[in-house]
C-alpha positions in Angstrom: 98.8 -9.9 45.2 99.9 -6.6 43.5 100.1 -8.3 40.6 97.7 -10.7 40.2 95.1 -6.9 40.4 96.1 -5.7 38.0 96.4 -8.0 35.3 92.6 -9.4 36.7 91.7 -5.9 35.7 93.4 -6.5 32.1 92.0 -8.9 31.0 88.3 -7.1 32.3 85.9 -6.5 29.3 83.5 -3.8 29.2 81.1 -5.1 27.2 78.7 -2.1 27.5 80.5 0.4 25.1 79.9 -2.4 22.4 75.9 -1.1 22.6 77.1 1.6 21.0 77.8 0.2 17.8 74.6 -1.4 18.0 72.9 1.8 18.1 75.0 3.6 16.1 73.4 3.0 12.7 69.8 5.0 13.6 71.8 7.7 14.5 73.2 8.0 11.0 70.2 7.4 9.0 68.5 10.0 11.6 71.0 12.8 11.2 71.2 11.7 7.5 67.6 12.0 6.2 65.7 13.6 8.5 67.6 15.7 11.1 69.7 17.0 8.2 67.2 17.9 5.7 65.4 19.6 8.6 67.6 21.9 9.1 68.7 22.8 5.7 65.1 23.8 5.0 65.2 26.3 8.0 67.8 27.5 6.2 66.1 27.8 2.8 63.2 29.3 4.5 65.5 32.1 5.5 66.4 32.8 1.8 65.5 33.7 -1.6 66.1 30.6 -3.7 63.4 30.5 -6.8 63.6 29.6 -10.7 63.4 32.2 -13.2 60.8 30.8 -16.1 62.0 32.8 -18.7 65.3 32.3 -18.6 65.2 28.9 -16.7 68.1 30.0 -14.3 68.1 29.7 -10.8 68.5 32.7 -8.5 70.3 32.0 -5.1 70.2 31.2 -2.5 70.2 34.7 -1.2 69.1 35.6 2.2 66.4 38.1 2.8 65.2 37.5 6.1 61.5 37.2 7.3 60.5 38.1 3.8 59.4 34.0 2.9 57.3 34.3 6.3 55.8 37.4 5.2 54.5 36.2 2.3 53.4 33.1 3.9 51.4 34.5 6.7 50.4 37.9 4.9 48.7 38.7 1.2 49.6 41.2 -0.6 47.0 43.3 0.8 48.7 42.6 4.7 45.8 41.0 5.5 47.2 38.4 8.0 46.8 34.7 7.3 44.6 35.1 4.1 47.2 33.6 2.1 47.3 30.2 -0.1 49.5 28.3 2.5 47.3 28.8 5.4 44.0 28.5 3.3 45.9 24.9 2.7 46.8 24.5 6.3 42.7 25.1 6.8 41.7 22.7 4.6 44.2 19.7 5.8 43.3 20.9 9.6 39.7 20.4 8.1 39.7 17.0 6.8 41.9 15.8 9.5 39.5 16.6 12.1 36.7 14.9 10.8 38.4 11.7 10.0 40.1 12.0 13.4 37.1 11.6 15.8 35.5 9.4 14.7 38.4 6.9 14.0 39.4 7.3 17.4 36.0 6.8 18.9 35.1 3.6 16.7 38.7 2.1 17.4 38.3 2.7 21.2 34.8 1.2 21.1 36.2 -1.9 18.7 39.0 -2.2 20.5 37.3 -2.6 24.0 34.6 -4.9 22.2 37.8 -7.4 21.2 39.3 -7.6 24.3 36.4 -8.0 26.5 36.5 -11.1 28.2 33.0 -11.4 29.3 31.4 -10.9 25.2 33.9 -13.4 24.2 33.2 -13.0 20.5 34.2 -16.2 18.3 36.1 -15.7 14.9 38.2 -12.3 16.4 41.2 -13.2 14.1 38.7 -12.9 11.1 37.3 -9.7 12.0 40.6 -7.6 13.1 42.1 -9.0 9.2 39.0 -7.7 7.9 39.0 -4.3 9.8 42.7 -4.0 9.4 42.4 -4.7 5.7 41.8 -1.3 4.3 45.4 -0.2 5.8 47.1 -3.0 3.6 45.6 -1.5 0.3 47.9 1.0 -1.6 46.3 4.5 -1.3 46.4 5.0 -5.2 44.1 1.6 -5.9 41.9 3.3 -2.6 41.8 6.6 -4.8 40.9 4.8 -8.1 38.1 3.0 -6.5 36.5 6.0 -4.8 36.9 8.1 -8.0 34.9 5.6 -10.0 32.4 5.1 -7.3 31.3 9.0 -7.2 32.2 9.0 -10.5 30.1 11.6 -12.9 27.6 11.3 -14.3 27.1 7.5 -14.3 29.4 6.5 -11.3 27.9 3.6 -8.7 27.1 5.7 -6.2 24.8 8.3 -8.8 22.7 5.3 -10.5 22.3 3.9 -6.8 20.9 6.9 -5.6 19.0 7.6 -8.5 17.4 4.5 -8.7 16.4 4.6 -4.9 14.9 8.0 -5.5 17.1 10.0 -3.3 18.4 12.0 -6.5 16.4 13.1 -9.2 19.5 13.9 -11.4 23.2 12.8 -11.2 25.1 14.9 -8.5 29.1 15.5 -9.1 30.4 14.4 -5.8 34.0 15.3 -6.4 33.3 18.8 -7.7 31.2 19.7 -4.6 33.5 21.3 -2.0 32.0 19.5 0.8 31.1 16.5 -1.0 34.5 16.2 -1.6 36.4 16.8 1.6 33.7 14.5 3.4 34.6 11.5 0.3 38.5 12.4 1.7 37.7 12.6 5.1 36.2 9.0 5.2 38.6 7.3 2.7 41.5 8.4 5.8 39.3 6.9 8.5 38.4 3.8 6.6 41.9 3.0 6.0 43.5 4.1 9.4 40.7 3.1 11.9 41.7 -0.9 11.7 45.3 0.0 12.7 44.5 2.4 15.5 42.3 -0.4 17.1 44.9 -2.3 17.2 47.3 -0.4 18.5 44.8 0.3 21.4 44.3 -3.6 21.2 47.8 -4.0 22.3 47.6 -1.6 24.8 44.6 -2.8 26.8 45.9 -6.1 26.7 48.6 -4.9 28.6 46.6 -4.0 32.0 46.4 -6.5 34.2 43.5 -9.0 33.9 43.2 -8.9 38.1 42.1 -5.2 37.7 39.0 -6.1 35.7 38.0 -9.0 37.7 38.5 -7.4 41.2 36.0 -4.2 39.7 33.4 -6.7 38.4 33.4 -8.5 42.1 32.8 -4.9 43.0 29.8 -4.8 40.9 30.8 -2.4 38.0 29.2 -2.6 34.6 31.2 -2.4 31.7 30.4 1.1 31.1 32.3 1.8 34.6 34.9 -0.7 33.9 36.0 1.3 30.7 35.8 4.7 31.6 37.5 4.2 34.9 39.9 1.7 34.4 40.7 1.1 30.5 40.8 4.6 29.7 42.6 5.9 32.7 45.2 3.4 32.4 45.6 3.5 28.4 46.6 7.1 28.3 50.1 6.7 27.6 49.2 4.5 24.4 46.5 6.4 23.8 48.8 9.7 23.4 50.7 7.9 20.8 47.9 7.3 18.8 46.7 10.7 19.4 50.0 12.1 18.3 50.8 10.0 15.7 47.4 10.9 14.1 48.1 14.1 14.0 51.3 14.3 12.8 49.9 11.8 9.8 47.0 13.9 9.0 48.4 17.2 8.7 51.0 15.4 5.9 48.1 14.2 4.1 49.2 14.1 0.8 48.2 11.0 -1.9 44.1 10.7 -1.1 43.6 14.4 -2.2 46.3 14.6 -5.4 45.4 11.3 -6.7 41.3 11.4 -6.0 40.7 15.0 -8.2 40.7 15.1 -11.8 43.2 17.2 -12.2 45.5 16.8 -8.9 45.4 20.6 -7.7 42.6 20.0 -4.9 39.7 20.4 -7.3 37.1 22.3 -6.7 39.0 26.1 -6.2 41.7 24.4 -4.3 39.3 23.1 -1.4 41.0 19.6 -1.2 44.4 21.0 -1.5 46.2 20.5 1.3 49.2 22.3 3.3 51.8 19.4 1.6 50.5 19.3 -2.1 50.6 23.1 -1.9 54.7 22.9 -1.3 55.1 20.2 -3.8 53.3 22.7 -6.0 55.6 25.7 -5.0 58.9 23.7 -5.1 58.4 21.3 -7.8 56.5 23.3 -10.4 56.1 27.2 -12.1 58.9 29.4 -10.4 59.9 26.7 -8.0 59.9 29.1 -5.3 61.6 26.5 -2.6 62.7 29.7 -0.4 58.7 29.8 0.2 58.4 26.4 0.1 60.4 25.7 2.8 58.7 28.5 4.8 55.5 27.2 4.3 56.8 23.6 5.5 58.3 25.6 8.9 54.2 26.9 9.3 53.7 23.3 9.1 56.0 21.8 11.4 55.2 24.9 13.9 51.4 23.7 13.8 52.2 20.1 14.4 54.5 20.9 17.5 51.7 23.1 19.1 48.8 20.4 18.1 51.5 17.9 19.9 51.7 19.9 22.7 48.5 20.3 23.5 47.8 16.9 22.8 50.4 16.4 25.8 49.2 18.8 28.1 45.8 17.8 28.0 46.5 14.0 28.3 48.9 14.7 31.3 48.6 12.9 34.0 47.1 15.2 36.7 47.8 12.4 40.0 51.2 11.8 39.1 51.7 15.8 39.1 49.8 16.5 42.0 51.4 13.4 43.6 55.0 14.8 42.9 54.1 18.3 43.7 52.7 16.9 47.5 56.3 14.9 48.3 58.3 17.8 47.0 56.3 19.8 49.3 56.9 17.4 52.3 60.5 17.7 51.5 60.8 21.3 52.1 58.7 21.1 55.5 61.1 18.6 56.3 63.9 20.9 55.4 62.6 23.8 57.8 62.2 21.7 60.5 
């Protein structure tokens, strides 16, 4: 019987260690391109590393400290954060914000529309292609099309308005600093808003049907029916989206380089953004990449605390008070 034990457990497979080949390969590419490169550029942002113009040699990478982060957060005068990179960071924060709310509030409002089982609204296939459509575009033929819209002085958008008496004389849309960052603003929610609704679409199809029927026995209207059960019950997907917003916006990059005329964030750097700033400071002139990379740390250190809050506020507060009232019960019980 000894025997017959142990070679039973011989010839046992454990078939669970194979899951780690399976798994395996996103570790690689993670620690590859992107857990890698992140922390070589903390390194960088901890050293002098520029091109010399005049001779076109490159000098270090030496390391001097704080001195990047200094120069990022502090002009020369030492007035703090009245530099380029957080004038940048202002401007993407900016533009990011006003494409954010109201993406977020039409795609909850479309999304809640879609899946509502009491409008019941024929041809829905037809009109999520159609809203999702401006996500499928390439943001260069987006940026194209804008830029000959508002174009100056005979652009679309001038001879409409002209002709409809609402401008006297053409107005150049892209050198306004407003005009601008609003033309920006709404190309990013135009072409994100169809795939946040759907997103949101996915996750309100994933409460339970039975939750909305027993609340409209109840007698709730649908204003009641969204704000105290969709919402309530989406928050986990709706953190994602938050999240991932966030995180996409503040690396806004190809709207703003490829919609100005000369790809700097015309007019006075208004449209230039935190990203197109360090491709500028790494890529061209002095190729200052020690600042660059110190400017892209001021970045990542914005997104985590933007996250963050993102988290806190979207907590859920019954789950916490819920787990704070059984760990309480737990240490009465223990004194008694």
């Amino acid at each position: 019987m000894a025997g017959s034990n142990k070679s039973n457990k011989r010839k046992t497979v454990e078939y669970g260690r194979y899951g780690y080949f399976f798994i395996a390969p996103f570790f690689i590419v993670y620690a590859a391109f992107q857990l890698w490169p992140l922390l070589y550029t903390i390194g960088l942002s901890f050293c002098e590393l520029f091109t010399d113009p005049m001779w076109n040699q490159t000098v270090g990478p030496n390391f001097n400290g704080i001195a990047n982060y200094k120069e990022v957060l502090f002009s020369d005068e030492g007035k703090f954060l009245d530099t380029y990179t957080i004038n940048a960071l202002w401007n993407t924060i900016l533009m990011w914000f006003i494409n954010f709310i109201p993406q977020i509030v039409l795609a909850l409002i479309l999304a809640a529309w879609f899946t509502d089982t009491k409008v019941k609204l024929k041809g829905q296939g037809a009109y999520k292609v159609m809203v999702f459509m401006p996500n499928i575009i390439t943001a260069a033929t987006i940026s194209v099309l804008f830029y000959s819209l508002f174009n100056f002085p005979k652009g679309p958008v001038n001879i409409s308005l002209q002709e409809l008496g609402v401008l006297k004389e053409p107005f150049n849309f892209l050198n306004s600093k407003w005009a601008a960052r609003l033309i920006i603003a709404f190309i990013n929610f135009w072409m994100w808003y169809g795939n946040t609704m759907i997103v949101l679409i996915a996750g309100i199809l994933g409460i339970s049907p039975s939750l909305f029927e027993a609340a409209r026995v109840d007698g709730a209207n649908a204003m009641q029916i969204f704000f105290k059960i969709t919402l309530p019950l989406l928050r986990p997907i709706l953190l994602y989206t938050l999240v991932q917003s966030a995180v996409g916006g503040l690396q806004m990059y190809d709207i703003p380089k490829l919609l100005t005329q000369s790809g700097n964030g015309d007019p006075d750097y208004t449209t230039r953004t935190i990203t197109m700033y360090i491709q500028s400071m790494s890529q061209t002139g002095s190729k200052q990449i020690g600042k660059a990379a110190a400017s892209s740390m001021v970045l990542f250190a914005v997104t985590l605390i933007i996250s963050l809050v993102m988290f806190y506020v979207m907590r859920d507060k019954d789950a916490i008070k819920e787990k704070k009232m059984i760990k309480e019960a737990q240490r009465r019980a223990k004194q008694a």
